[in-house]
N, C-alpha and C positions, 0 to 999 in steps of 0.2 A: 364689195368693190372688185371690179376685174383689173388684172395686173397682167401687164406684157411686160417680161422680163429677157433682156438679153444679156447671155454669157458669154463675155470675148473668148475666143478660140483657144489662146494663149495661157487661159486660165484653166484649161482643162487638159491642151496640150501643148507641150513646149520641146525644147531642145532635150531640157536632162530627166523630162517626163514623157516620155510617148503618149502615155495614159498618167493623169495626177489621181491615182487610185484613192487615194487617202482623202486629196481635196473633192474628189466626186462623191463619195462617201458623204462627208459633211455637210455637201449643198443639197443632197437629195434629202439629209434630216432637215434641212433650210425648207426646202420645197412641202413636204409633209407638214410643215407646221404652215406655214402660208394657205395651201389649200383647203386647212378648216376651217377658215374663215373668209377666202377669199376666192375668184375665179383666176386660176391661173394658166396662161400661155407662155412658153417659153424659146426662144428663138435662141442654137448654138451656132456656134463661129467653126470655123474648119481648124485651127490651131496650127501647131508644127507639120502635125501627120499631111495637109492637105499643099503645104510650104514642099515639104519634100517630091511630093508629085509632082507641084507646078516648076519646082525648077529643071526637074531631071525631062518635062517637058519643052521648056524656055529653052534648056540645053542642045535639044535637037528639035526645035519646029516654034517659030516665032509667028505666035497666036494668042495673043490674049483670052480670045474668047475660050478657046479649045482649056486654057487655066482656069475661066472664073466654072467651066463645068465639071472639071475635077475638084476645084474649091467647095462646089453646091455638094456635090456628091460628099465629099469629107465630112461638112456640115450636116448631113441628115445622116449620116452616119453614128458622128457623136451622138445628133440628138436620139435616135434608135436606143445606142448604150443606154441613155440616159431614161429612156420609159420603159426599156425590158427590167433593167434594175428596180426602179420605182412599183414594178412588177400589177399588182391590183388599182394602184393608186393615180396611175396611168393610162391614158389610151396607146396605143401599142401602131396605130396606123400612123404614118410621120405627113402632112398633109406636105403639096408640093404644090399648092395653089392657093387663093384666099377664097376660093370659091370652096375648095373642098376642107379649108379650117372652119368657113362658117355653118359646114354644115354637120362638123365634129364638135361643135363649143357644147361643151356640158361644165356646171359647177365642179361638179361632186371628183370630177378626172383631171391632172394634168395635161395640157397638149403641150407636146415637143415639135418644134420646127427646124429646121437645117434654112440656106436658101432658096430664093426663090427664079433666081433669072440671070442668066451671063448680065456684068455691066453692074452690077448693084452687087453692095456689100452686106454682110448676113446686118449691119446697123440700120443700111437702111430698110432689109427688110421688115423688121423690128418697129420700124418709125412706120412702114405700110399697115402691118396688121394691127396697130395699136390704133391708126386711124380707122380701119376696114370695121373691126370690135368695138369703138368706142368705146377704147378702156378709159379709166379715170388715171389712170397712170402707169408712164413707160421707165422704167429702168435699165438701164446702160450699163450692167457690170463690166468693167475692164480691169487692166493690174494696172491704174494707175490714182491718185486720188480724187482726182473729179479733171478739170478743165482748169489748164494753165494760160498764161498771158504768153511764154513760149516753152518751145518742149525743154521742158526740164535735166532731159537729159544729155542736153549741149550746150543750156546755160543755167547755171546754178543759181543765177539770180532771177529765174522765173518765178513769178507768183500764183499760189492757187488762188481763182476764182469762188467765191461762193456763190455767187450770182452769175452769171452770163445773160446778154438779150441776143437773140437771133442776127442782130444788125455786127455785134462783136462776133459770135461766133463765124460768120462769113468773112471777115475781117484776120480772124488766126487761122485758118482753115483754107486759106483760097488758093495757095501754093500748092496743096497737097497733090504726092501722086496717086493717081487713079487704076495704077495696073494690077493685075490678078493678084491676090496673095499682098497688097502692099497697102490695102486698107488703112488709115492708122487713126484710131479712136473711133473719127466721124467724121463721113465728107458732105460733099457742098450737097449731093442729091438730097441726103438724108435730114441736113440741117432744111431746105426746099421742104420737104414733106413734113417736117415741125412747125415750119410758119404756116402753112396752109391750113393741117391741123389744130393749131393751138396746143397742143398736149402735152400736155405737164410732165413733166422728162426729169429726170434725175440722173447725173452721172457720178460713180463711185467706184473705189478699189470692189471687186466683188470677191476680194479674201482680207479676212477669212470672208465667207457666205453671210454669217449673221449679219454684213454690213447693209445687208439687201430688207434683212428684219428691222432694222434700224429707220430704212428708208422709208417702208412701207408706215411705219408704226407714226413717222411724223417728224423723227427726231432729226438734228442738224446733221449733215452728214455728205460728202460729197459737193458737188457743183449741180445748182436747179438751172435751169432752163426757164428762161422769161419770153413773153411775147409783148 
């Protein structure tokens, strides 16, 4: 099975973790085990470290754009971290095109992605190469449980989703904002590039990591994506 895996930013870097050393540890034995039986691509978020550029930019020069290229840059950065660690078990070049992922796909290697283009968040990059590969399925790690009816963290009486169709996720999702660094879960592009592709998506807390093993394996877990 080939699997596109995206790890929100946030879960690797945050406010009280520059680096979550311990939790990158854990997702790279996650990774190890997934790639002996699987073909795996991996697409990383820019986290706090890429938040902290964009504002001290936002601070003095209002440009989105000039943000989402330090956002990309943060993002293949982590991913870099994330295949020098993984050390043989990964390819070591971080692709910055879908041209040049398709022509790095090997089973046997991890690929690491950061983003791909001002304007687009490293999710919907994630939604692009899962369509470009035609994996059999995309996962969404974030730090949250899957997809709520509203953000849970300013109404307690939100409910998680175990199912969403495309027609709802445009429906919770349509307000969001759009600017550099302010991504939040999944936006309208990304949810666009799920209906066109059909592809079977999963979204879940991706901590601890195993929950991505859970994913893969079949079992309930997170919010699926319906077409």
């Amino acid at each position: 099975m080939r699997v596109v895996i995206k790890i929100g930013g946030h879960l690797i870097s945050d406010k009280n973790n520059i680096l979550n050393a311990s939790y990158i540890h854990e997702l790279l034995r996650v990774f190890n085990k997934i790639k002996e039986e699987h073909e795996t691509i991996v697409i990383t978020g820019g986290g706090f470290i890429s938040r902290v550029y964009i504002d001290v930019l936002r601070e003095n020069l209002k440009n989105e754009c000039y943000g989402d290229i330090l956002g990309i840059k943060a993002s293949r950065l982590n991913a870099l971290l994330l295949a020098l660690l993984m050390n043989h078990a990964s390819i070591k070049k971080i692709p910055e095109t879908v041209e040049e992922l398709l022509a790095l796909l090997s089973f046997h290697k991890v690929i690491f992605m950061g983003g791909l283009q001002p304007g687009q968040s490293t999710t919907t990059t994630a939604a692009i190469v899962a369509e470009a590969v035609n994996a059999d399925l995309l996962i969404i790690a974030t730090n949250v449980d899957g997809i709520y009816t509203e953000d849970p963290n300013l109404n307690s009486q939100a409910k998680k989703l175990d199912k969403v169709s495309i027609g709802e996720l445009k429906q919770i999702f349509r307000d969001r904002p759009v600017k550099a660094g302010t991504y939040k879960l999944i936006d309208y592009l990304t949810i666009n590039i799920l209906e066109r592709s059909k592809m079977p998506t999963i979204i879940l807390n991706g901590n601890p990591p195993t929950n991505i093993l859970k994913a893969i394996k079949g079992e309930k877990i997170g919010t699926k994506i319906t077409n």
